[in-house]
N, C-alpha and C positions, 0 to 999 in steps of 0.2 A: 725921517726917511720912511718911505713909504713900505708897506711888507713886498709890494710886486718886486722895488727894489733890493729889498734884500733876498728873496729868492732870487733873485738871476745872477747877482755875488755869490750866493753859495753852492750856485751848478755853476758856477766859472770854477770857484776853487776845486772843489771835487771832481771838474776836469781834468785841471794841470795837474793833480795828485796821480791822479791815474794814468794818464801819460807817464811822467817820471815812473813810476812802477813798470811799466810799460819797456820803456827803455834800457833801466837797468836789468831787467829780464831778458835783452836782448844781445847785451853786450855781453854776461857772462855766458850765456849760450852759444855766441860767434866764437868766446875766449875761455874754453873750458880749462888748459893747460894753467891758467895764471893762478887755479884752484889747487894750495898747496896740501900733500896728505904725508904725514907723517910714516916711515916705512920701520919704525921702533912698535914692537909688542905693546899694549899697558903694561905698566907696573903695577904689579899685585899687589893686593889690600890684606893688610896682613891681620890675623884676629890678635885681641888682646889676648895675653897672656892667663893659662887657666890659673888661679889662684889655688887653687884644690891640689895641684898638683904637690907629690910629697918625693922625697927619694926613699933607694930601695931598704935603705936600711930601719925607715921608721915604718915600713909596709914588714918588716923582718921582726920588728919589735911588737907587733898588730897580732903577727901570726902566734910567735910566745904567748904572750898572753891567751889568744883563746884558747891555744893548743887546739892548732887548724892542724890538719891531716890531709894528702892525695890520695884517691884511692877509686877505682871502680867501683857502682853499685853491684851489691850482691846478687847473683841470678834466684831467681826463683820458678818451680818447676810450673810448665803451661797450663792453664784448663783447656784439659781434652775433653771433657764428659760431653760438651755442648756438639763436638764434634764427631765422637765415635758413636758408630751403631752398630752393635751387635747383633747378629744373624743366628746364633747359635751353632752347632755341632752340625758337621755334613752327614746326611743320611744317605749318601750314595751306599749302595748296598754293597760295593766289595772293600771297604774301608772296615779294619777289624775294631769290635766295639775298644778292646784297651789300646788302642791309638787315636781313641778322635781328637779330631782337626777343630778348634774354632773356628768362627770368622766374623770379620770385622769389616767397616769399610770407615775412610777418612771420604768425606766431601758427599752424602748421599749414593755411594753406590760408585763413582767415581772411580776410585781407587780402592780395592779391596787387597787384605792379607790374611793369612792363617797362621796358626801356631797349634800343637801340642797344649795342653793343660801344664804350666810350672813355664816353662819355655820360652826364651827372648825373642820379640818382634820389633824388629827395631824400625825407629822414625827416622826421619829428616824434614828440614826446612827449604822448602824449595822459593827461593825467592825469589826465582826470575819469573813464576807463575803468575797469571793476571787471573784472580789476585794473587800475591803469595800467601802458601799455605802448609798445610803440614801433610806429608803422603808418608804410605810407607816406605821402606829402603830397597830398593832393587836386587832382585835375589837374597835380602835380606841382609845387606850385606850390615855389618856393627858399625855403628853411628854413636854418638855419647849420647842419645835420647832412646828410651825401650821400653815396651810394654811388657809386663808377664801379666796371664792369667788364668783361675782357674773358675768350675763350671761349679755351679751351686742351683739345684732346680731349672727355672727357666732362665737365671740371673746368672751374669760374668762378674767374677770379682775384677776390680781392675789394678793392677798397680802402678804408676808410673814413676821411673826411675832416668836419672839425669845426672851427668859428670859436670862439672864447671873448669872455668881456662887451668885450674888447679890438679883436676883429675880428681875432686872429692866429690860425694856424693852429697844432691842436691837434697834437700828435707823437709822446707817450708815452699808454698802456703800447705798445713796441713793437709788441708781440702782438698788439697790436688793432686796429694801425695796416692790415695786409694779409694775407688768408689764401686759402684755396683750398676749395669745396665742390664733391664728385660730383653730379653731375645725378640727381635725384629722377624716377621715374615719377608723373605727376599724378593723384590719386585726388580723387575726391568725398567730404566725410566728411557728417556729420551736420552739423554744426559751418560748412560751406560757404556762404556766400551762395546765394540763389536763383536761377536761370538760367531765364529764360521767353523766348518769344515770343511774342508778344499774350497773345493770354489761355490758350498751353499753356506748360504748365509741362513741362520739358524734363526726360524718363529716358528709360528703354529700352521705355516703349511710347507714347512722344511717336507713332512713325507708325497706330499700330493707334488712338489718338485721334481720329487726324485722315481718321479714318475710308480710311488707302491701300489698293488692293488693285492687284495686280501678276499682271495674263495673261497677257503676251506680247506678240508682236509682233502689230501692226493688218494682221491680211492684209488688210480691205476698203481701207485707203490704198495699202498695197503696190499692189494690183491697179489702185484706181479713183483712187489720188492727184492722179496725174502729177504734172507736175514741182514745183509746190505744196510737194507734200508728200513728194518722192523724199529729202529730207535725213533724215525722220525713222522713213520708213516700213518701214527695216529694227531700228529700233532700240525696248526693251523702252515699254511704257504703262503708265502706273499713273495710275489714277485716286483723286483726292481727291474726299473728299466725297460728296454726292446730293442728286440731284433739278437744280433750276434754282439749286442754290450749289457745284453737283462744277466739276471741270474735269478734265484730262486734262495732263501732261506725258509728254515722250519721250525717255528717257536709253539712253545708252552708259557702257561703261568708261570710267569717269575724267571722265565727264563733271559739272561744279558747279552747283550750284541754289542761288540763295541763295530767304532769304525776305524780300518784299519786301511792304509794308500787312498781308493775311495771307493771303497764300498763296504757294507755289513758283515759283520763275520760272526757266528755263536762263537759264545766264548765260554768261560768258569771262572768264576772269582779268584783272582791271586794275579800270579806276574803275567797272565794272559792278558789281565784286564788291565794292568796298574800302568798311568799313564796315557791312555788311551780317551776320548767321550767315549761313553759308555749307556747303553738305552738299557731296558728293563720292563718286560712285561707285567704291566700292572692288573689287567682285567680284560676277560674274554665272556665277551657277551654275545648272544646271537648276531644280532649286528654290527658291534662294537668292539674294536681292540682299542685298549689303553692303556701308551707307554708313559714311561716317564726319561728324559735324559737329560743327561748333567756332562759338563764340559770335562775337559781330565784331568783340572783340580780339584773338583770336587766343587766350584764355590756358587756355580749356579746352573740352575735347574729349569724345565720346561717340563709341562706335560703335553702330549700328543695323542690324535686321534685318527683313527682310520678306519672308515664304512666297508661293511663287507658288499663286494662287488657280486653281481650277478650276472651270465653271460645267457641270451636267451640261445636255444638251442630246439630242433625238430630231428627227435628218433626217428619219427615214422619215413621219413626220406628213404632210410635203409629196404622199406618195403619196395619201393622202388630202385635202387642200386642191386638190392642182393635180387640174385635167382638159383637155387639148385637145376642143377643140369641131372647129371651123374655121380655114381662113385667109380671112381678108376682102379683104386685097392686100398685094402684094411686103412689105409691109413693117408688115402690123398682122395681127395673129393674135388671135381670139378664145379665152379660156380660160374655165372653169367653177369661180370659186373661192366653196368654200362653195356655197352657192345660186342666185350670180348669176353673171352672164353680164360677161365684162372683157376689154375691148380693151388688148392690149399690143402696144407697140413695142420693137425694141430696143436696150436700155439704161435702160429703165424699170426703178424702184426701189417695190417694195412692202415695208412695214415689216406685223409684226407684231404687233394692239397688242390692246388689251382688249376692244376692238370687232370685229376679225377684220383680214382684210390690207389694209392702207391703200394708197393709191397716193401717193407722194409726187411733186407736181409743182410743186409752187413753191418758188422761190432760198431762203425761210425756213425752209422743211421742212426742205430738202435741209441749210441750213449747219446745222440744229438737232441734224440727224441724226451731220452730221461732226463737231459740237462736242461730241456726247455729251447734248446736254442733253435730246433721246429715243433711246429703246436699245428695242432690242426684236430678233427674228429678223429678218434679211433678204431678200428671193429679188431678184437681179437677172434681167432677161430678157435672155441675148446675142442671140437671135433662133435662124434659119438654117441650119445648118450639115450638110458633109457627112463621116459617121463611119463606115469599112468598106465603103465603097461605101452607104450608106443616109444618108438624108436625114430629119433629126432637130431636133427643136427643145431648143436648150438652155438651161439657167440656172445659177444661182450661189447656192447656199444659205449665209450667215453666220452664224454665232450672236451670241448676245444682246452678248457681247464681241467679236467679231469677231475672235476670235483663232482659231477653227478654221471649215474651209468644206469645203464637196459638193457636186462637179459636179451637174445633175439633167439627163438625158434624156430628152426625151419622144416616142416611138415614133409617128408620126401610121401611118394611120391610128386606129389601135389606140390606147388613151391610158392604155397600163401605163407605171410611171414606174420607171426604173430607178436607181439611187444607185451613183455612180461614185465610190470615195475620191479625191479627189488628195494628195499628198504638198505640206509647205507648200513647199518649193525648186523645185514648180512651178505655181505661183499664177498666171504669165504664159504661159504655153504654149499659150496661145488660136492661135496664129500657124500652129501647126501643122494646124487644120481651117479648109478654106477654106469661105467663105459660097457654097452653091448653090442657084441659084433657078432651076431646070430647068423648062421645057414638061412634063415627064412627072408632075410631084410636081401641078403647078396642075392635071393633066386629074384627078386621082383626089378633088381636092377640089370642091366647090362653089366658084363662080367669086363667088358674093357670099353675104352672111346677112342678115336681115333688119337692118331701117333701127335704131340704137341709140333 
């Protein structure tokens, strides 16, 4: 048989094979239903039996012999060392030296607490913290974990002390029983709680917020206080704020402020202070005041700076505002300020304001004046006086801060006005010209001026 013939028998067979497949693919697919499924679970294949297994009483017989025991492991007290840092002893100045305060903080600055020297500080575990970790106990409350310690040089001794479910006192690992930390300088991190008062949030430009500005010393109290105001009237002014919400305080070296609802208050170390943040004048320098404050526990501190302010100001204006006119009698003198025509006595007080020179004459002006809450130039009128042998009327020019002033003289007849500097260490030296009120000065004036 030829191969042509046997290839053409073997695509014959390989036909009809295929067909038949063909078919039978056709009829179960027209007759799906006749495809029977069983609606029973498998039945589970069961494992052989563990050979190992023993009853309870030869596992009762195991425990005899070794003499097995139940029992919780023993607690052992935590290593804090890696976690506390010691800050040392608060230097807030109204804190008396036989009570200082430690401090500490768990977590970098995080959470800080203080104690007494001997004195319980107690822990907890706060787990639900991400991560959980160990802080101190809120208002301190007693926990079965505590710190006591006391001050050695720059070093905290530390002791850690710890109850178990038993209520005995934990003992081991020795190590961790008691150690020693160097005192930490306290920084601020990122990481820090927030530090405010009222509504400033406390850095290093808390005072320039609070709107301070620092001139000098108040020559107009200096001179016009008396005794009032002789405690404060050598000492620097800084004004907070403006308008009718400023006020004015009056410090020295070393002198305390705390803050009190919201604003500055001088204070004295003791229950004035205790509780309260509390500033501290560190250093007074021509330019420079440096406080230092700490919050009103005492556990952290800022120092602060504030430029002394200068306000530019022109005396000689006054030669143009003032003019003598007249004198009316011994003791009222007319002057020409601006356009009109003004009876001064003296000791009378003219402010500066938007309107031109005001006279101030009522007890509300005046306290409004002294309390800052209007500001403006000031010209006092001394009256009288005799300078060189000549007889002259003088006054008192202040500026807007009252921190610098200029004699004025005013020449009668004649009403050229001359500007005298004084120096501020002689602010009081009025004593040395005496008030003259000579027959000779009244014949060259007019003995009256017309009726006001």
């Amino acid at each position: 048989m030829s191969s042509r013939t046997l290839y053409i028998i073997n695509c014959c067979l390989f036909a009809a094979v295929a067909i038949f497949i063909l078919l039978a693919l056709g009829y179960f697919w027209a007759n799906p239903s006749t495809i029977s499924v069983s609606e029973e679970p498998p039945k589970k294949r069961l494992l052989p039996k563990n050979p190992f297994t023993k009853g309870e009483n030869e596992y009762l017989a195991i425990q005899e012999a070794l003499h097995l025991q139940f029992g919780t492991p023993p607690m052992q007290l935590p290593n804090l060392r890696p976690l506390l840092v010691f800050y040392g002893p608060s230097d807030r100045p109204d804190i008396p030296k036989d009570s200082t305060l430690l401090y500490f903080s768990l977590g970098n600055g995080k959470n800080m607490g203080s104690t007494a020297p001997g004195e319980k500080l107690y822990l907890m575990y706060d787990a639900k913290g991400a991560p959980p970790e160990y802080i101190f106990s809120p208002k301190n409350q007693p926990t079965p974990i505590w710190l006591e310690a006391d001050l050695k040089g720059k070093e905290a001794i530390v002791k850690v002390n710890m109850f178990d479910e038993n209520g005995k006192l934990v003992q081991t690992p020795p190590v961790n029983k008691e150690f020693s930390l160097q005192e930490r300088e306290f920084t601020r991190t990122a990481g820090s709680p927030p530090w405010e008062l009222g509504k400033w949030k406390v850095d290093g430009t808390l005072l320039a917020r609070q709107r301070a500005r620092w001139f000098g010393e108040d020559l107009f109290l200096e001179k016009h206080g008396g005794q009032e105001f002789e405690n404060i009237a050598k000492k620097e002014r800084i004004d907070f704020g403006e308008g009718q919400e400023g006020y004015s305080i009056y410090v020295g070296l070393n002198d305390l402020l705390v803050w009190k609802g919201d604003h500055w208050e001088i204070a004295r170390a003791g229950k004035e202070t205790e509780g309260l943040p509390l500033m501290q004048v560190k250093k007074v320098d021509e330019r420079l005041l440096t406080f230092e404050l700490w919050d009103k526990d005492g556990k952290h501190k800022i120092t602060l700076n504030l430029l002394k302010s200068k306000e530019p100001w022109s005396p000689q204006q006054v030669e143009k505002d003032f003019k003598f006119v007249a004198t009316r009698t011994r003791s009222q003198y007319v002057f020409e300020i601006g356009n009109e025509r003004v009876i001064l006595k003296p000791n009378d007080w003219l402010l500066l304001t938007d309107k031109g020179w005001e006279l101030l004459d009522t007890e509300q002006e005046i306290d409004a004046y002294v309390d800052r809450k209007i500001v403006g130039p000031m010209f006092v009128f001394n009256g009288m006086v005799k300078a060189d042998d000549k007889q002259v009327l003088l006054g008192t020019l202040f500026n807007a801060t009252r921190t610098e002033m200029q004699k004025i003289e005013l020449m009668p007849p004649q009403s050229n006005t001359h500007i005298i500097n004084v120096p501020k260490g002689q602010a009081n030296n009025d004593s040395e010209r005496e008030d003259v009120f000579g027959s000779d000065f009244f014949q060259k004036f007019h003995e009256s001026i017309e009726e006001e």
